[in-house]
Structures are given as structure tokens and as C-alpha cells.
C-alpha positions, 0 to 999 in steps of 0.5 A: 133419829128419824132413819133409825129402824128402816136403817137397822134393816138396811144394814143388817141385810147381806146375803152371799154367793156360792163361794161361802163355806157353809154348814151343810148340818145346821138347821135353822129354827122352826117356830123361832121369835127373836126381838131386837132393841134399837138404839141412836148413841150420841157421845154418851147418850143412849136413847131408845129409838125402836124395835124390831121382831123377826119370826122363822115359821114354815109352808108347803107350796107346789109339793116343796118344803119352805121357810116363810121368814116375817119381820117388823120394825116400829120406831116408838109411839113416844116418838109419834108428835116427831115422826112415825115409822112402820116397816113389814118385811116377808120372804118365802124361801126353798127350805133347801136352798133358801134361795127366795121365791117371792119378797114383800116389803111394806114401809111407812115413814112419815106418811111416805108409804112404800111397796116393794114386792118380788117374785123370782123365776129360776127356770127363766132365769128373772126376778119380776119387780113391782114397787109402788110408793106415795106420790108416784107412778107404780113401776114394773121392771125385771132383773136377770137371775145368775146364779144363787141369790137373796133378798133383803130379809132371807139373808139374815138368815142365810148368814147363820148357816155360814161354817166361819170356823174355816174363815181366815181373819180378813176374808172378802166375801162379795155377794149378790143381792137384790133390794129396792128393785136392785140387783147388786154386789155387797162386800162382807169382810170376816173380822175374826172371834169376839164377845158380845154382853148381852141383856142380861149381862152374860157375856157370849162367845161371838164371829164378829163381820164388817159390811162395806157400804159404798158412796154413802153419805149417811154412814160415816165411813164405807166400813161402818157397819159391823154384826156380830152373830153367836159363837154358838148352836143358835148362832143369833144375829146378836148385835149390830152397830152403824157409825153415821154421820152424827152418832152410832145406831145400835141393835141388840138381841132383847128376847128369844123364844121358839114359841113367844115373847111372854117370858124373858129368856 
């Protein structure tokens, strides 16, 4: 278990090029708190692995309106005598575009402390990476910018605002994204309308979507990893599920407030 929260960002991360249709009338939350669960399933085991929570909040910077997007994720303390896990994750966007304008990213894992941190230049057309991490030299390195891109943490959002109404069952989106100082494409394939139960029981209207994960040697097949977001005005990430070599990861949607978590809702 020792991947399992760092993993449940590094699958649940997509972002998408200007050829997604997308709902030019939503607006994502202000204020929003969603908390996740984070279980390994082995067989017919289930175990409790971790949490994560993600936060939406908003700033004013050069006379521009912008998202400030935060998540965290914590493997659990009873865990603590195996191994330890911390991951923070923040991300300012434009408000217009979401097109990023600075990532942070801090993780530390097993006493394996990592920092990456990106800011991008739409005028000169680069992103400036900086990433440091235990045990090795800091490295500074720039990658070029063409056209709209994310990064790890706006994507998730970016992916609510997605019309998939008029997406046809099997259809290819390749996207481009940067993460872990690497500016790459990423395949995401539209399965079609599900359901998804959640905490509660309820049953809720879902779009469910397959992420292809090339040359991995951790998830047990390129089409491994699947999400489901809500077939509804919120349109949540609401679940997600990665087969891997030995066992299944698995996230579900716990809570969700536009001001905190002191209630179940």
C-alpha cells in the first residue's frame, strides 16, 4: 500500500486540449470542500488506505480574477509503524481559461521529501520548472508552451466543465499536460452514462471515463484506470478505480460542503 494516496492523485490527474467540448455555462464552486476515501481492495478485502481533500477558493492578482485550487492527501496514522505519506498540491489558475499560472507540488514519502514548482509564461510561450527532492541536486529546466495546457491538480477540475452530452461512447480525447517536470500527451476515452452508489447508499447518475496509462509497470493493463464524474449540476469527480498489479485502488467521494466538513452532507 505504500503508493496508495501519491497514486490516487497520479491517476485522477487529466487535463485536455482545445478540441473538448465544454460547457461554456458552468461555474465551478467557490468555497467548495470535497473529501475522498482511499481504499486498496484485494479479493474481497477492502482496507482503509488514506484521505484526501480538495478545496476551490479564489484571488485577484495583476487585476485578473483566479482560482487558487489546494488538495492534500494522508495515508492513515495507523499506518505510521509501515510507512508515512504526505502529499500538498496547489495551483493558481485564470478564472477564464483555467489555464494555470503557477503549480506547487510537495510530497513525502517515507522520509523522501519532493518539490516541484512551476510557473508559466504564456507571452514567451515556456513554463519554468524548478524540482527538488532528498538526496539530489535541484533542477531547473524550461519546457515550451503551445497552446492551452494544465497541470496536475486544475485538471481535475478542468474535466467538470466538460459538455459530455455531446460525446459519443468511444470517443478519443488526447490531451496535454505537464507533470513531474514533463510536458506530455494523455489519452482519455469516454465510456458513456453509468451510476455510481455512494456513501450513503444513494444511487446517482454518473459519465464514467478510461485514462490509458502507457508502459506502466504498476497498473495492470494501459486501460486500468477508470473515473466517474456526476451526471449532475455539481458534476463531482465522484469516484475512481485502478486496477494494478496486485489489487485494485479505489476513491470514493466521502463529503462535500461549499464551506466545511462539520457535518456529513
Amino acid at each position: 500500500m505504500k503508493f496508495i494516496v501519491s497514486l490516487f492523485f497520479s491517476f485522477l490527474f487529466f487535463t485536455a486540449g482545445a478540441q473538448v467540448k465544454t460547457d461554456t455555462t458552468y461555474q465551478l464552486p467557490v468555497g467548495e470542500r470535497l473529501h475522498y476515501k482511499i481504499y486498496y481492495k484485494l479479493g474481497d478485502i477492502w482496507i482503509d488506505a488514506g484521505f484526501a481533500n480538495f478545496t476551490t477558493d479564489t484571488l485577484t492578482t495583476d487585476s485578473t480574477f483566479k482560482y487558487l485550487f489546494t488538495a492534500e492527501g494522508y495515508s492513515l496514522k495507523k499506518y505510521n509503524w509501515i510507512y508515512t505519506l504526505e502529499d500538498h498540491y496547489k495551483s493558481v489558475v485564470n478564472a477564464n481559461t483555467l489555464m494555470p499560472v503557477r503549480f506547487e507540488k510537495e510530497n513525502t514519502e517515507a522520509g523522501v521529501w519532493v518539490r516541484n514548482i512551476y510557473n508559466f509564461d504564456y507571452t514567451g510561450k515556456k513554463v519554468d520548472m524548478f524540482m527538488e527532492s532528498t538526496g539530489k541536486q535541484p533542477v531547473h529546466k524550461t519546457g515550451s508552451l503551445n497552446g492551452f495546457i494544465t497541470d496536475a491538480l486544475s485538471a481535475v477540475y478542468y474535466i467538470r466543465t466538460f459538455d459530455f452530452d455531446s460525446f459519443d461512447v468511444g470517443d478519443t480525447l488526447i490531451f496535454k499536460t505537464v507533470l513531474d517536470g514533463k510536458i506530455f500527451d494523455q489519452s482519455l476515452i469516454y465510456l458513456g452514462k453509468d451510476s455510481i452508489k455512494t456513501s450513503k447508499g444513494d444511487v446517482v447518475p454518473a459519465f464514467k471515463l478510461n485514462a490509458l496509462i502507457e508502459n506502466s509497470t504498476f497498473f495492470r493493463s494501459d486501460d486500468a484506470v477508470k473515473v466517474w464524474v456526476t451526471d449532475n449540476d455539481e458534476r463531482w469527480v465522484a469516484k475512481a478505480k485502478a486496477q494494478i498489479i496486485i489489487g485494485s485502488i479505489i476513491v470514493y467521494l466521502d463529503k462535500r460542503k461549499l464551506v466545511s466538513f462539520n457535518t456529513r452532507n
